[in-house]
Legacy VTK file of the C-alpha trace (Angstrom):
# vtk DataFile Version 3.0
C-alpha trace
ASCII
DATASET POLYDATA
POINTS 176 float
-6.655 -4.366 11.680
-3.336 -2.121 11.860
-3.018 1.696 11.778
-2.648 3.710 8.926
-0.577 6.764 8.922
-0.999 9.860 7.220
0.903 13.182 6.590
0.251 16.381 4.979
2.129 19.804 4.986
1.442 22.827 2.818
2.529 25.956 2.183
0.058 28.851 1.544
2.205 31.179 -0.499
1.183 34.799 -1.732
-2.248 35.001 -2.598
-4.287 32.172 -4.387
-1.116 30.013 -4.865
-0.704 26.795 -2.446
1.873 23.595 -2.668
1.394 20.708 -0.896
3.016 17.306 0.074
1.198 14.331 1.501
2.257 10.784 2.708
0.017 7.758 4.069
1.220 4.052 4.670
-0.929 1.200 6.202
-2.406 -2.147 5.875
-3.264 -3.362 2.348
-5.762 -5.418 3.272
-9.134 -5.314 5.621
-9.401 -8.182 7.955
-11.457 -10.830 7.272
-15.148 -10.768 7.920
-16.352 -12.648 11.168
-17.991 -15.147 9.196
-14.774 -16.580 7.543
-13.895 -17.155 12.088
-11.179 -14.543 11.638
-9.075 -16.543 9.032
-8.103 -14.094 5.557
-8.692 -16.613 2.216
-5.048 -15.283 1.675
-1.491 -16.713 3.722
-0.503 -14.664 6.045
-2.675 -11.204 8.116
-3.444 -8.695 6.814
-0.766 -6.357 8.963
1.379 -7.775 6.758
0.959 -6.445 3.767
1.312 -2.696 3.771
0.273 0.073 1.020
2.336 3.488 0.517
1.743 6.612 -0.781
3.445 10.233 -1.454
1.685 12.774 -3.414
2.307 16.635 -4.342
-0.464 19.061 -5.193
-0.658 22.659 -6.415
-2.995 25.415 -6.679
-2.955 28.877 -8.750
-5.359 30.928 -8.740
-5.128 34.905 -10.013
-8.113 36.967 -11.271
-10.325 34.999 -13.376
-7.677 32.016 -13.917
-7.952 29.014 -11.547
-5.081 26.204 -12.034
-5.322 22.969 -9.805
-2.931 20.136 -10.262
-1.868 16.678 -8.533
0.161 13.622 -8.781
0.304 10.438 -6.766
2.538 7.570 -6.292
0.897 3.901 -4.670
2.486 1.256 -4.015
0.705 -2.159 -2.331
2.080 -5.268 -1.277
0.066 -8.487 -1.495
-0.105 -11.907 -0.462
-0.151 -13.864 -3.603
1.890 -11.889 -6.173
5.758 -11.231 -5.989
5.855 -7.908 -6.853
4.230 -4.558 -5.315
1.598 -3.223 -7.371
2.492 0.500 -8.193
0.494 3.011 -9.693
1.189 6.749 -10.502
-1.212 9.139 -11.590
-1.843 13.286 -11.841
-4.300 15.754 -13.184
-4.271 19.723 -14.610
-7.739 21.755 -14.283
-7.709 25.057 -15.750
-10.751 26.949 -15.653
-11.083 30.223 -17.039
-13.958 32.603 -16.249
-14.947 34.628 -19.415
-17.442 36.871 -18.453
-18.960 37.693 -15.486
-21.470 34.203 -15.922
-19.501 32.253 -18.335
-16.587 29.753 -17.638
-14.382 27.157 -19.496
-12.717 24.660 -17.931
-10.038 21.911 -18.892
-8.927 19.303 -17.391
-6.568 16.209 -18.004
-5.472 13.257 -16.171
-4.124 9.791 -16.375
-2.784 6.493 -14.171
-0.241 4.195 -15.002
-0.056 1.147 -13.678
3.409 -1.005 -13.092
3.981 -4.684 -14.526
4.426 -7.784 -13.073
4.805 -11.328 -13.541
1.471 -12.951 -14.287
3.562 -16.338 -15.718
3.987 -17.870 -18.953
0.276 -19.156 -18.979
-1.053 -15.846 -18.566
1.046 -13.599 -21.090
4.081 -13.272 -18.854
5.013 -9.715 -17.873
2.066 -7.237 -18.307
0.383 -4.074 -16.562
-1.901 -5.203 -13.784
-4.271 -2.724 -14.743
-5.085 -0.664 -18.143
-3.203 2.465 -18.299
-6.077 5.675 -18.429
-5.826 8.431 -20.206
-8.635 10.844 -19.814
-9.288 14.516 -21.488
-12.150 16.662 -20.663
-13.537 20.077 -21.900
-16.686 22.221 -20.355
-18.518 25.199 -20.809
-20.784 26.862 -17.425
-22.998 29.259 -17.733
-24.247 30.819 -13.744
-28.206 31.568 -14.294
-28.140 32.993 -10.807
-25.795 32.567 -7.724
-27.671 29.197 -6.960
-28.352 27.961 -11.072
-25.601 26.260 -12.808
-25.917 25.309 -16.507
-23.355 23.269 -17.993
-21.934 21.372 -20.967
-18.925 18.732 -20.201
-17.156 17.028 -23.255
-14.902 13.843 -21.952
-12.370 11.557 -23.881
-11.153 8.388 -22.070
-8.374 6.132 -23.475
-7.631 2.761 -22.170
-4.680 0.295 -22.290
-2.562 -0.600 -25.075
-5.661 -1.654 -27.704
-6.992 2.760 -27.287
-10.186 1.787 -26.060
-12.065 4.919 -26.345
-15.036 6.153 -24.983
-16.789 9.881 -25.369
-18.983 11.065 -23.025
-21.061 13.881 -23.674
-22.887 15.460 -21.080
-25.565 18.360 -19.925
-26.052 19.636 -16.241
-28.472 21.878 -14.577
-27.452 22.431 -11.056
-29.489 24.816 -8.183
-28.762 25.009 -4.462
-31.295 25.601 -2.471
LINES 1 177
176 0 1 2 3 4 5 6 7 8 9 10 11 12 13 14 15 16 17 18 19 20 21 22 23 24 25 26 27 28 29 30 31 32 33 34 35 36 37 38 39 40 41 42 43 44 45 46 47 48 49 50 51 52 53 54 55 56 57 58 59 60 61 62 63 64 65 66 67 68 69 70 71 72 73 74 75 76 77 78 79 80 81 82 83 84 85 86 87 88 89 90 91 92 93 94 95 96 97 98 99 100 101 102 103 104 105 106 107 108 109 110 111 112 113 114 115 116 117 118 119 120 121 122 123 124 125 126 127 128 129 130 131 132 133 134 135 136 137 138 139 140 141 142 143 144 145 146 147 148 149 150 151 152 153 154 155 156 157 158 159 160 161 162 163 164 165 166 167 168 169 170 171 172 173 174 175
């Protein structure tokens, strides 16, 4: 089915604070399923279409401030359109502990996605996929070391027509 490889390196620098690189590139596609007698419902194998990535991530953390962050670059080829379908995306998360059993925590994050040629009966040149844009707030409370209460507020944006959705949500979370 082909190899993928993958990369990583970090560097752990003074205390709470990390940066990070990563790479990965491999085949696309999955081979076909032994009922389909090996043959891919697609021209070509599936070695030869190959998917890339590079990413960078970042972590800061000092007293009772905690910032994580990450972006990503893909890139696929496949067998029946032209172009390589790209992506990028990234995130910030903050979180903030107030008091020794409170916390807040932010956090946003998106993906865009690159164009390509769908043809003239299909709109022409548009996204493959609806651009996200995604905010979210919350508010912990620790009952105990093993209790977890919290309150999570979450905007999501889609695509060029701002689709929006909110999501409101409660947790109660114990380890035992």
């Amino acid at each position: 089915a082909g190899t993928t490889f993958k990369s990583r390196l970090a560097a752990t620098l003074p205390p709470g604070r990390s940066l990070g690189a990563s790479t990965a590139a491999g085949p696309s596609r999955s081979p076909p399923p032994p009922a389909d007698h090996g043959k891919p419902p697609y021209p070509g194998n599936p070695e030869d279409f190959v998917q890339g990535k590079v990413g960078l991530d970042l972590q800061f953390m000092r007293g009772p401030l905690a910032i994580f962050a990450e972006a990503n670059a893909s890139a696929w080829q496949t067998p029946l359109i032209a172009e390589d379908l790209e992506v990028a995306s990234a995130f910030v998360e903050v979180r903030y502990d107030v008091a020794t059993q409170w916390y807040l925590a932010g956090r946003v994050d998106g993906m865009g996605f690159s164009e390509i040629d769908a043809g003239p009966t299909n709109g022409g040149v548009a996204p493959w996929d609806q651009d996200v844009f995604r905010s979210e707030v919350a508010v912990g409370y620790r009952l105990s070391r093993e209790i977890l209460l919290k309150a999570d507020w979450q905007r999501t944006t889609t695509g060029e027509s701002g689709w929006t959705q909110n999501l409101f949500a409660a947790q109660l979370s114990a380890v035992f």
